[in-house]
Each structure stands twice: as structure tokens, then as C-alpha cells.
KETIKE-256751 format. One record per residue: x, y, z of N, C-alpha, C, CB in turn. Coordinates in steps of 0.05 Angstrom, whole numbers, plus 5000, padded with zeros to 4 digits. Glycine has a CB too. Example, Ala and Ser with C-alpha at 12.3 -4.5 7.8 and 13.67 -1.06 7.14 Angstrom:
526448865156524649105156526449345156522649115181;525749555142527349795143525850015157528249885114;
//
This chain:
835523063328837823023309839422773316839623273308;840122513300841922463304844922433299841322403306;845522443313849722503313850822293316851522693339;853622253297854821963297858122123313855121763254;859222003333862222133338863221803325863322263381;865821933317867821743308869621773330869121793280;870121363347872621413363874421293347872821303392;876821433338878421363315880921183325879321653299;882421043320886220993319887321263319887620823287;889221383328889821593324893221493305889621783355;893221653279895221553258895221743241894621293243;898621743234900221963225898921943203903221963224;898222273186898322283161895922363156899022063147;895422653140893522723132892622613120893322863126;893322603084892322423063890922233078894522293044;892022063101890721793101887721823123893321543113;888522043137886122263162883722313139887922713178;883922413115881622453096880822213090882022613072;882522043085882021773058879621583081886421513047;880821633110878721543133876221633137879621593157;877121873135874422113141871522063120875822483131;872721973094870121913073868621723080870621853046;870121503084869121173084867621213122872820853078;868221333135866921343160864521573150869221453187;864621793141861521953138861021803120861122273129;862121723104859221453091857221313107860421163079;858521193125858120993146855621243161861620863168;856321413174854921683186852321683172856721983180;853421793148850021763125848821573127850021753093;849621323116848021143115846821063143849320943102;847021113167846021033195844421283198848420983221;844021493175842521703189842921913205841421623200;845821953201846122133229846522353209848822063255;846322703219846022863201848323063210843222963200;849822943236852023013245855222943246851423003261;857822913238858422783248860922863261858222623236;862022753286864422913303866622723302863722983337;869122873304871622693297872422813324873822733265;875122723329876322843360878723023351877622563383;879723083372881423253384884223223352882323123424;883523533340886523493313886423233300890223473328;884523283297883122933277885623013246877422973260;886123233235888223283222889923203224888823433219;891723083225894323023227895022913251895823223220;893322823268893422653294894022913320896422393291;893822773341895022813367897022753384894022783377;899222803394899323083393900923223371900423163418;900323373362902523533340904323413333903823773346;905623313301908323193296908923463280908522853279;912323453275912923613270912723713238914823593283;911823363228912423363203907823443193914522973193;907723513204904723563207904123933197903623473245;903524033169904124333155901624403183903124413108;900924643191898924823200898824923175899325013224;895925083183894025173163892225433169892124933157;891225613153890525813160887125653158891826093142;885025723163881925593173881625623142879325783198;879525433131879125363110881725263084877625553107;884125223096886125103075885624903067888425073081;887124783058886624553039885724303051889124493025;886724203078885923933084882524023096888323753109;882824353100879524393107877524433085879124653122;878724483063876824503035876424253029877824643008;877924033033878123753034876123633054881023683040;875723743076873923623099870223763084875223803141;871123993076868624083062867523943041868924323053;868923813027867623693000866923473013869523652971;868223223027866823053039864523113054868322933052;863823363062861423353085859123413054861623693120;859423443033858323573009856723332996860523692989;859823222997859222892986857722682999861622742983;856122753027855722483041853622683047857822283064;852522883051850823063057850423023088848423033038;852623113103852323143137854723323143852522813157;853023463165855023653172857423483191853423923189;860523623197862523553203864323653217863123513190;864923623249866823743263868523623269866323843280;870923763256872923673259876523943265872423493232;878923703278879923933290882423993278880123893319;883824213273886724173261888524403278886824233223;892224373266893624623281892324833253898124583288;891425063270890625283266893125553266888625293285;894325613239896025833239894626103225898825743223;895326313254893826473247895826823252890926403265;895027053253896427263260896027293296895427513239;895027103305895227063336897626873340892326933351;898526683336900326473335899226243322901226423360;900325993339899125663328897325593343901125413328;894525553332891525463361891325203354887525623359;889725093373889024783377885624813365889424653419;884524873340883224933332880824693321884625093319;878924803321875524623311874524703303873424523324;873624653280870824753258868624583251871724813230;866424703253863924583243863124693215861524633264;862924443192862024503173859424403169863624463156;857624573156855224373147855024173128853324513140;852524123122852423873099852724033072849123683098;851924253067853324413038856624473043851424783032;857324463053860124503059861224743069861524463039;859424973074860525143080860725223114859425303065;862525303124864125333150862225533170867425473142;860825423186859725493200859625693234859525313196;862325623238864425703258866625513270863125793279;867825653279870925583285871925643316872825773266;873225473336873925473357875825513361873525353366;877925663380880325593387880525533420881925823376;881825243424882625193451882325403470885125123451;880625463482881825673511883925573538878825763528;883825353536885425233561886325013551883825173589;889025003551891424953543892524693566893025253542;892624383554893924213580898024283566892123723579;898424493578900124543578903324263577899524713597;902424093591905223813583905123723555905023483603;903123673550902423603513902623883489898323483509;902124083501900924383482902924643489897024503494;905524593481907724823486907025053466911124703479;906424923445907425003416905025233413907324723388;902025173429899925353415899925543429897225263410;898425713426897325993445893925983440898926353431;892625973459890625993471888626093464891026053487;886126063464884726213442883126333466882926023415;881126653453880426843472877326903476881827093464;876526703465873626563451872126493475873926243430;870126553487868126433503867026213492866126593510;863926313499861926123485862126123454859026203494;863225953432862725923405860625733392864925873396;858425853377856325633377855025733353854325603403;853925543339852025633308848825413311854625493268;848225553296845425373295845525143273842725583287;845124943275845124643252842024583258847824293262;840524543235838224573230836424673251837624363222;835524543269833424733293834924713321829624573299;837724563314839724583342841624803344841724343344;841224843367843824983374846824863383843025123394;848424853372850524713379853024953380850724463358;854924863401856724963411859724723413855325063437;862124903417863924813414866224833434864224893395;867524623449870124693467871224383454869624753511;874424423462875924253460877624063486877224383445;876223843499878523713510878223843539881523763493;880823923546880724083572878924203579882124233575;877724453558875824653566873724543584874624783544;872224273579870524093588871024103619870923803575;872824053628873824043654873424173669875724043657;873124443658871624803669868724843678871625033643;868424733696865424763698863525083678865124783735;866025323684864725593686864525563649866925893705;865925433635865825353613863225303592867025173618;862125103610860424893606857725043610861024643626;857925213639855125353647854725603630855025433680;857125773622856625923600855125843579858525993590;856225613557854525543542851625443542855625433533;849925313578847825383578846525553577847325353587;847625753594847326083588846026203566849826193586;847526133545848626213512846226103497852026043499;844525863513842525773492844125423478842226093463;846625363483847525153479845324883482849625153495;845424753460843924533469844824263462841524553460;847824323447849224023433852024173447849223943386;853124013462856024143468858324003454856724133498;858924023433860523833422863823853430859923843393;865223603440868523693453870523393442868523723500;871023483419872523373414874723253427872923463402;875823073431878223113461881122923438876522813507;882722933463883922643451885422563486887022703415;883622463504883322393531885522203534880622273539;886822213555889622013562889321813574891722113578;889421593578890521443605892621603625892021173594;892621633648889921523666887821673680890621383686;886621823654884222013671881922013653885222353679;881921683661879521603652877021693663879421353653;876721823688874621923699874222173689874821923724;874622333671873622583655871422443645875722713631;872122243632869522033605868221983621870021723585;868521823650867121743653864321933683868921503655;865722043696864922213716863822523703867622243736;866622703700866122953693863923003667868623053688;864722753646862422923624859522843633862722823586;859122643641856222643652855222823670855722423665;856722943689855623133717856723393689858023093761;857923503679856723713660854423743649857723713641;853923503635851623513610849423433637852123233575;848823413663847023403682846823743699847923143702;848923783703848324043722848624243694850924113754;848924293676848224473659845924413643850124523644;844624183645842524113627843324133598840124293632;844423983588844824023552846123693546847924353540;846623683532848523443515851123613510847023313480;852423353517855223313510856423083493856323303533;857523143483858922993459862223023455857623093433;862522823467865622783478865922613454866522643514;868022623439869322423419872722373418868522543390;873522213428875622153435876921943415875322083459;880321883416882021643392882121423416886221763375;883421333403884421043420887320993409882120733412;889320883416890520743415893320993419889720543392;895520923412898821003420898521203402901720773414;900321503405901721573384902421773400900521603357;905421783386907322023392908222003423905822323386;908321713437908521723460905421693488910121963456;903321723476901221743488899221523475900322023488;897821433499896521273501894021453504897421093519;891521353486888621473489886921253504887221543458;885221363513883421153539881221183526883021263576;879421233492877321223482875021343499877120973475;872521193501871021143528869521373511872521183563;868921523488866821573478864821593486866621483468;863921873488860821903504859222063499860821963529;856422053491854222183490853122203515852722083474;852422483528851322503559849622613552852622633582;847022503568844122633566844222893592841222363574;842323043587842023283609839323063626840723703593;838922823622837622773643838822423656834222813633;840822483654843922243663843421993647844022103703;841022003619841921883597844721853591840921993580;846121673576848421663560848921363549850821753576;850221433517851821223505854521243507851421203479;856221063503859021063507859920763502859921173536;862620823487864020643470865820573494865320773441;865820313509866820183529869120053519865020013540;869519973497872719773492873819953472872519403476;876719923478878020103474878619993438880520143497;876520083416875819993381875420233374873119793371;876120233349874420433331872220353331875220473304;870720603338867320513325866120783319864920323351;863720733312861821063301859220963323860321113252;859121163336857621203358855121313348858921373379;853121283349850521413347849821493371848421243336;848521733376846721833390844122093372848721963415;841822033400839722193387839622433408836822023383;840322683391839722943412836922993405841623233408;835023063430832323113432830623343449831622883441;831223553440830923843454828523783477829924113428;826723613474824923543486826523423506823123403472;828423293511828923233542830523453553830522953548;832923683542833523823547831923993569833923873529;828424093549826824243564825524023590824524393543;824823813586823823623612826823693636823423173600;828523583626830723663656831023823662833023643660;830624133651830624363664828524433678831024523649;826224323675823424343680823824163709821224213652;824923993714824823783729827723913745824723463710;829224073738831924093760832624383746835023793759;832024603760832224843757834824943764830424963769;836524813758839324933759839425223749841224773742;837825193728839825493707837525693721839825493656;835525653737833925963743833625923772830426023726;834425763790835525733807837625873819835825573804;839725953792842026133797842826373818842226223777;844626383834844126723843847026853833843526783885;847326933813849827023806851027203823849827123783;848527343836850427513849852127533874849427683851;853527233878854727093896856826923889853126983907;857227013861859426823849860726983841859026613829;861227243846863827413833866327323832864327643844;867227243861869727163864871526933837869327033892;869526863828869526543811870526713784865726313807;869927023775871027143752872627333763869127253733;872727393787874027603789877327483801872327803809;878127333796879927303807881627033782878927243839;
//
């Protein structure tokens, strides 16, 4: 399969978050990609403004993200504030290329100096099948969790898609952590990150596709651009075949790591 991530400007305003969103899955389609990932509250930017409505999953700027994925025929993950009868989540949905909503994420781990406002979602591994892939979903922080990451090998994950919206100065998530994930879990990762100021924060881009066999693309200057990568289940199974991490395992020596 291939997947296009958008590293976006990060800029106030829904209306103008859709009016972007078309003219970039155009761009997606026409390069072929049958995927495409936006980053971290690609809705109404990062971090939360106040003047920014939440939405219950499938509202309007999401029936809106649905008709574009309809219109350009590629599926679309993308992230918004999520109001629900739990509280306000830091929320992600994958829609397909017919438009209909595939599954839905909520943040589990919370970078608490940026994220007062949400409450935490209670969600493990969340993952749907997109044509013969398996793809899965965390946001941002969660990435950072190793026990995170190895679940969704676990789970059959084989596209990890993590929307982020990554800060200056920890640029070494992009650059260190998502590669040694998408290597000691064997899978792809798909980090899609903004660039530029807003609301006080500076984004460090750095956009990355990680191979499970220390393949990777990544968007080096801090631009908008649409990233292509090719996920290829065939190297998935060669690196596991070649570095037995996941049957290698002895779980029964890692309690402490849940139990506490």
C-alpha cells in the first residue's frame, strides 16, 4: 500500500483545515497513495484554541472529512477535540475511501503541560483492516510507550499510524524513538507531524515513515510537504523472520512492567 502523511503549517480555523485537506488528498490521489494521514487535531490546529467548537465523532467537520475521502477516493486519518459522555478526548479517526468511519482513537497518555482540558482515553490496541492491511492507531505521546507499541505487534498491527504534533526540542522522538519502535516491534510507523508556531509552540516537523527493517523516509526541512511511503507486508514478515523479537518473548518475566 502506499501512504502519503501530510506535514502541514499548523493554522487556526477549520473552514480553512478542510479547504487544505481537499487540495492536499488531491495531491494524495494523484501520487497514488490509497492512504492519507494528517497529524495530531489536524481540526482546528494544535494545541486546542478556545474558539475551536468540539464535536461528538462523526459531526460535521467529520462528515466533512468523509466526503473529501469520497471525493478523492483514499482513505483518511485524521484528528479532532472529541466531546463525548466521558469528557473532552484528544481524538483520531480513520475513514475509508467510501467514507465511512472505520474506527476511532482516544489519546491514552496525556502530555499533560499542553492537554489540561482532555481526559484520557481507556483504549488499548485500536486497529481496523484497510484493504489487506492491518492498521492501528496511537496519538503523539502514546509512541513514546514502548508497552504501547509492542501491544499493537501483539494485536497483528502492521501500519502504526501516530499522528503527533512533536515540539522543539525533542526532536529525538522523530528522530531516535520512532525508528527503534517500528525496529524492535517489527511493523511501520507513521509519524505525521505540523511545522511551524501556533498558540505559543513551535513544531520540529521531521516527518517519518519507519521500516521494521531500519528502512525510513522523512521530511528533513522544516516545509509543508506530502510524504510518500510504501508499506510492504513482505518486509514486515522478512524482519521478523530475520530478528525474532516477538517469539523470542518470555512474558513471564515482565509482570512487574503491568503490574505496577
Amino acid at each position: 500500500m502506499r501512504i502519503a502523511c501530510w506535514q502541514a503549517a499548523c493554522m487556526p480555523g477549520v473552514d480553512r483545515f478542510l479547504e487544505r485537506l481537499g487540495a492536499v488528498a488531491a495531491r494524495a490521489a494523484a501520487g497514488g497513495a490509497e492512504l492519507l494521514v494528517t497529524p495530531e487535531m489536524s481540526v482546528g490546529g494544535y494545541p486546542l484554541r478556545r474558539d475551536v467548537l468540539a464535536e461528538v465523532a462523526g459531526g460535521a467537520a467529520g462528515a466533512a472529512v468523509a466526503r473529501i475521502a469520497r471525493e478523492h477516493g483514499l482513505a483518511i486519518v485524521y484528528g479532532w477535540p472529541e466531546t463525548a459522555s466521558t469528557g473532552l478526548h484528544n481524538s483520531v479517526r480513520l475513514i475509508d475511501r467510501t467514507g465511512e468511519a472505520l474506527v476511532s482513537y482516544r489519546k491514552a497518555h496525556l502530555y499533560r503541560p499542553a492537554e489540561p482540558q482532555f481526559v484520557p482515553g481507556s483504549d488499548g490496541v485500536v486497529q481496523a483492516t484497510l484493504g489487506e492491511l492491518r492498521v492501528g492507531l496511537l496519538i503523539c505521546y502514546d509512541v513514546e510507550f514502548p508497552e504501547m507499541v509492542r501491544a499493537h505487534a501483539l494485536a497483528g498491527t502492521e501500519l502504526l499510524v501516530v499522528p503527533t504534533a512533536l515540539m522543539t526540542p525533542w526532536e529525538f522522538v522523530a528522530r531516535v524513538l520512532v525508528p527503534a519502535r517500528a525496529f524492535e516491534s517489527q511493523l511501520y510507523v507513521a509519524y505525521t507531524n505540523w511545522i511551524g508556531r501556533n498558540e505559543g509552540v513551535r513544531f520540529c516537523g521531521l516527518t517519518t515513515v519507519a521500516a521494521p527493517d531500519t528502512g525510513l523516509v522523512r521530511v528533513e526541512e522544516p516545509r509543508e510537504e506530502l510524504l510518500f511511503a510504501e508499506i510492504d507486508p513482505k518486509v514486515i514478515a522478512a524482519a521478523r523472520a530475520a530478528t525474532t523479537y516477538l517469539a523470542d518473548r518470555r512474558p513471564e518475566l515482565y509482570g512487574p512492567v503491568t503490574e505496577r
